[in-house]
N, C-alpha and C positions, 0 to 999 in steps of 0.2 A: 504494500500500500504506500502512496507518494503521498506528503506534506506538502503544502503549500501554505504557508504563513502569513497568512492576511496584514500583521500588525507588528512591525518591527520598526528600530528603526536607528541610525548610526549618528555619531558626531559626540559634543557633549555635553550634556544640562546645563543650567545655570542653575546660582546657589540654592535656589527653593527647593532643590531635590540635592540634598544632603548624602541621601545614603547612595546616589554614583556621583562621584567626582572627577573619574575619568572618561576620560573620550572613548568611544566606542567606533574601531575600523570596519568597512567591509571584512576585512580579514580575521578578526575576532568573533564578527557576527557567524562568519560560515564556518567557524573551528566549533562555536555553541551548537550550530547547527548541525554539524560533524556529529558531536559528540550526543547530542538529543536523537537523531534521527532524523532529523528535517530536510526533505530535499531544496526546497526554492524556498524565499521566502519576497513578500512586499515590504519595501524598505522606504523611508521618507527620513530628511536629513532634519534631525531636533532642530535648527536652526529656520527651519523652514515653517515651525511652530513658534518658537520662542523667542525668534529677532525677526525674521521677514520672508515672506515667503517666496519672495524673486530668489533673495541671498543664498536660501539655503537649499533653492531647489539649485541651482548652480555647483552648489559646493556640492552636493547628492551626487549630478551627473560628472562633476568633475572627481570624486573621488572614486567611482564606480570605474570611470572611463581606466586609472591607474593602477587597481585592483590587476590581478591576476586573471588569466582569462577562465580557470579550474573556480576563481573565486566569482567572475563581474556574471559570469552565464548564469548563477544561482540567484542571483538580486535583482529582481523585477523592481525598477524605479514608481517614485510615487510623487506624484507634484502636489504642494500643498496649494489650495488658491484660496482668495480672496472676493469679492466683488471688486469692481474697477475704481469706483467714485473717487476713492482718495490717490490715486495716481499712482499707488505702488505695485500695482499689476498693469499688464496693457487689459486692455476689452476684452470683454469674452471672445470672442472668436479669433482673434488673434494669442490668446492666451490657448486656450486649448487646441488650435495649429500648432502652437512652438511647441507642446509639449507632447502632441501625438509625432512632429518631427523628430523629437529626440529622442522616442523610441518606449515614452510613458502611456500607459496603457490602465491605471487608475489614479485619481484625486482622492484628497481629504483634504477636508474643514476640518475648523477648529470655532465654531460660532459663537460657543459658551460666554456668558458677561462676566465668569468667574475669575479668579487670577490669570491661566495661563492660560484663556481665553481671547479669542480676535476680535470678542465682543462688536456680533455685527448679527443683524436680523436676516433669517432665510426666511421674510415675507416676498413676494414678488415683488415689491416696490422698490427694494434692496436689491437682493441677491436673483429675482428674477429669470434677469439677464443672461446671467453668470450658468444655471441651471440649466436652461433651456440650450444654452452650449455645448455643453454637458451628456444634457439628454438627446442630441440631434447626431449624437457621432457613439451615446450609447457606452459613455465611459462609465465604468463600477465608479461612483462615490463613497468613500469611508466618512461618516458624519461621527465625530468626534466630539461630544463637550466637557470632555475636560470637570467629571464632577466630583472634587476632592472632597466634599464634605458629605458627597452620597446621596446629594440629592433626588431629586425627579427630573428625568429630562425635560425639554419641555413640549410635551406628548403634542398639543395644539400645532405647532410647528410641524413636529414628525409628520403628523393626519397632513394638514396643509399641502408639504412637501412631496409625501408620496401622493396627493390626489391630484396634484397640479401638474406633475411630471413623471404620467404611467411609463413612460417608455426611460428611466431612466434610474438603473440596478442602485439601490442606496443599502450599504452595510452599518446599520448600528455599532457601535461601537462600545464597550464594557455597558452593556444591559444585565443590571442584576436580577436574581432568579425573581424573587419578588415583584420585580415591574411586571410581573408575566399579568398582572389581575387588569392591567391597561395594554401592556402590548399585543393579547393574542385575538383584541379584538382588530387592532391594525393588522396584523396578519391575515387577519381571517380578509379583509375588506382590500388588501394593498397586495396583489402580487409581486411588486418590484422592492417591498421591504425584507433585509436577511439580516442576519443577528450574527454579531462573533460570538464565535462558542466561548473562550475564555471572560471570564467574570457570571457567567449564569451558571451559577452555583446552587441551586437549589436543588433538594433532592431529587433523584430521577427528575432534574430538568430538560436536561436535553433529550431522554427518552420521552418524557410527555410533550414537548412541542413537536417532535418530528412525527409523532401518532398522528398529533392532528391535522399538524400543514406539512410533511413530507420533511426528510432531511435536505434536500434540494434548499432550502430556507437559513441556514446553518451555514457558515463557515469556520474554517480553523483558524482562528488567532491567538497568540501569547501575549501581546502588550513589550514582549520582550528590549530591552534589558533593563526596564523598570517590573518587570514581570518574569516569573519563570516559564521557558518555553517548555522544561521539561514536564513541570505541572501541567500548563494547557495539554501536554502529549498525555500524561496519562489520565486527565478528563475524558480526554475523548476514548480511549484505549479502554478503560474502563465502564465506559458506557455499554448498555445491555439494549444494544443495537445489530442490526444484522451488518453481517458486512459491506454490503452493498451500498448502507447506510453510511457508514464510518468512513466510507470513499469517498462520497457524495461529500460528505463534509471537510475531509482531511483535505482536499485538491479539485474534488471531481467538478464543484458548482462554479468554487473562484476560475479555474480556468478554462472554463467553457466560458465565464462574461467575460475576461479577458479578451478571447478569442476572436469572440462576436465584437471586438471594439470597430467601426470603421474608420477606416484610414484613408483611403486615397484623397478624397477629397479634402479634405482638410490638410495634409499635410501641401498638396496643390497652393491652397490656399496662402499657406506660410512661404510659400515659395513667391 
């Protein structure tokens, strides 16, 4: 069975994350991965969260590009964006041109108003734009808000998002088992919403949402190296699912939307 790792990511924190202080290489990610079992993983440069997301999606494709070739073919690049308003992205469609040319094949937000938050609105008045770019070339979204205090996402938003933009694959990111009393009725209603496995913790959680809406729904993610990737491996491993199932989730769904990204045109575009 193959891994594919929805949720990693290289470079190095800033001080609100104490417990890593070091920087984290391509080459360190795929030795963790080595040693877990992980074949591929999706990788986004912290810098691209936590200073800017031009900067660090550069530094991503620039440290990826000098990796090893045993190492750069394992790391599926991840662009972080923004809305355009404040200048530090270009527009959407010339944003999501450069980065289906450079060879990025999923996005994450970071929308959250909490600390390491881009504190910005996915209403359509806002981020709109940005989505509908998004969802017209069919790129996987990782939505990310960043909630340290454990909050509630903010579900009104989620509904919004996925009913505004059917054709356009949006992965939750650390959905605790407990949101499940709000999320499964999103499920039930939004086909393009998927959940990372890692942080839904509840008991036979992932056994009960894949009964109802299929493992198809599910991806493998660690959060790694703020997270253990071995743990998310043995979440899943331990689950009392069929095999077929545990595929579906470990690699089978992320890289089938991957797959389905299109390209020609847009990349035309950037040209």
């Amino acid at each position: 069975m193959r891994y594919l790792d929805c949720n990693t990511f290289i470079g190095r924190p800033s001080g609100h994350r104490p417990y890593l202080t070091r920087a984290v290489s391509p080459g360190e990610l795929a030795a963790e991965m080595d040693r877990v079992g992980i074949h591929e993983a999706a990788v986004y440069h912290v810098l691209a969260h936590e200073y800017a997301p031009q900067t660090g999606n550069e530094l991503l494709l620039s440290e990826l590009g000098r990796a090893p070739e045993g190492v750069r073919e394992r790391l599926r690049p991840v662009g972080v964006v923004l809305p355009p308003h404040t200048g530090e992205v270009p527009e959407p469609e010339e944003l999501v041109a450069g980065l289906l040319a450079a060879g990025v094949r999923m996005a994450r937000i970071f929308p959250s108003s909490e600390m390491a938050g881009h504190r910005f609105s996915l209403a359509p008045w806002c981020s709109g734009e940005l989505l509908a770019a998004l969802e017209r070339v069919r790129m996987p979204l990782a939505v990310d808000f960043t909630l340290f205090r454990r909050g509630e996402p903010p579900w009104r938003e989620v509904h919004d998002l996925a009913e505004g933009h059917p054709g356009l694959p949006v992965i939750l990111m650390d959905v605790q088992g407990r949101n499940n009393r709000t999320l499964y009725p999103l499920l039930k209603r939004f086909g393009n919403l998927y959940v990372q496995s890692a942080g839904f913790n509840v008991h036979r959680g992932l056994e009960d949402l894949c009964s109802r809406f299929g493992a198809h729904r599910v991806v493998f993610g660690s959060g790694y190296p703020l997270r253990s990737m071995g743990g998310a491996r043995m979440q899943l491993d331990g689950a009392g699912l069929p095999a077929a199932d545990r595929e579906l989730i470990a690699s089978g769904t992320l890289a089938g939307l991957l797959a389905a990204v299109t390209v020609k045109e847009e990349i035309a575009y950037a040209g």
